[in-house]
C-alpha positions in Angstrom: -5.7 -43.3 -33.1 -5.5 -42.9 -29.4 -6.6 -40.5 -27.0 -4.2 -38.6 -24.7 -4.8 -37.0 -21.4 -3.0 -34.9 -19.7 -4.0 -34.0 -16.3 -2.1 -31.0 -14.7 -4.0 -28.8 -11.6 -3.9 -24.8 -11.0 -4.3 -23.2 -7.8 -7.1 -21.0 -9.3 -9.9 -20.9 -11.8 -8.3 -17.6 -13.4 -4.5 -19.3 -14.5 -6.8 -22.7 -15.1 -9.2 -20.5 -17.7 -6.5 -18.6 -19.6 -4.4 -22.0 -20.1 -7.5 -23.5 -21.2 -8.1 -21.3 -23.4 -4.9 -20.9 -25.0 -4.9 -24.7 -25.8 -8.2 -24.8 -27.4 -7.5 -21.3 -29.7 -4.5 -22.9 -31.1 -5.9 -26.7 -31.8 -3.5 -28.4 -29.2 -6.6 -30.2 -27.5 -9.8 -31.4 -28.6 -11.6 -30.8 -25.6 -10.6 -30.0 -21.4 -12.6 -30.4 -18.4 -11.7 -28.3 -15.5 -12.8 -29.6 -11.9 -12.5 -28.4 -8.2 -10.7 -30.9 -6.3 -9.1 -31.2 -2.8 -5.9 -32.3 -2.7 -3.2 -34.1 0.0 0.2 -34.2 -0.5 3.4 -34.4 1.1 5.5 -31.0 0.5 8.9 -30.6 2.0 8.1 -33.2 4.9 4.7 -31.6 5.7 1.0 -32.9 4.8 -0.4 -29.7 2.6 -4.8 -29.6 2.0 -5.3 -27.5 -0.4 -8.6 -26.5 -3.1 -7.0 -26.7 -6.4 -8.2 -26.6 -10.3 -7.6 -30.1 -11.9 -7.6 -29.9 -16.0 -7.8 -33.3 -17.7 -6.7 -32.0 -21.3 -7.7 -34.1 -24.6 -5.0 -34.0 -27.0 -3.3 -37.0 -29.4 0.7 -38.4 -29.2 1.9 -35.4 -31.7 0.7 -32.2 -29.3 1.8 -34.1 -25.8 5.2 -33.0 -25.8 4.1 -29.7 -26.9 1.5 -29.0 -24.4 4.0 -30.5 -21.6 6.6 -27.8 -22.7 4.1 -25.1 -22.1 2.7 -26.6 -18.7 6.6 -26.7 -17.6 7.5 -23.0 -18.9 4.3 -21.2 -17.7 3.1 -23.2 -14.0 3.5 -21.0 -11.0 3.9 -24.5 -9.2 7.5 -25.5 -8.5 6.6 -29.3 -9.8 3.7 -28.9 -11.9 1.8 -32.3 -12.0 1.6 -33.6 -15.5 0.1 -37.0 -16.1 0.1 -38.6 -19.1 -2.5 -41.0 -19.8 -3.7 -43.0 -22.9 -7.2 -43.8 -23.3 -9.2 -45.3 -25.7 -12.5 -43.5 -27.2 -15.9 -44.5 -29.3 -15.4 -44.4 -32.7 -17.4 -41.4 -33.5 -15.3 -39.2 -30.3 -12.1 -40.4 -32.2 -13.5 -38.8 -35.6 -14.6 -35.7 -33.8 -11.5 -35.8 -31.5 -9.2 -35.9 -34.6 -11.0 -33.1 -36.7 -10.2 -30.6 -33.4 -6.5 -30.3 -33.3 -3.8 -29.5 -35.7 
């Protein structure tokens, strides 16, 4: 079994802790790390800085499309970031990782 990762920011720690925390309560992610970050980007032909809240959201391949639903239908942002990523774990995170979610 693989890990999954989803990375998606929030523009503050109050949207960042309810999603958070509706993920864990229903078992769609193991575990999630929230960070500050700074972030560039290029928005409608302008640089933008901005401090943003960057979640990196443990999950496995059955709750990704799930939780990338719920990012889509609940993000204040326009585009939401959403990155996917697969990642391989220890063998004892896997066992704990799997026991988490539904």
């Amino acid at each position: 079994m693989k890990i999954y990762i989803i990375k998606t920011t929030f523009n503050n720690l109050k949207d960042a802790e309810k999603f958070k925390d509706y993920l864990l309560n229903h078992n769609l992610a193991s575990c999630i790390q929230i960070s500050s970050i700074k972030s560039s980007y290029l928005w409608e032909e302008k640089i933008c800085n901005d401090e943003e809240i960057q979640l990196s959201i443990k999950t496995n391949k059955n709750q990704v499309k799930q939780i990338e639903s719920i990012i889509t239908n609940i993000h204040p942002y326009q585009i939401p970031q959403i990155l996917i990523l697969k990642a391989k774990a220890s063998k004892k995170y896997l066992q704990w990782h799997k026991k988490q979610i539904k």
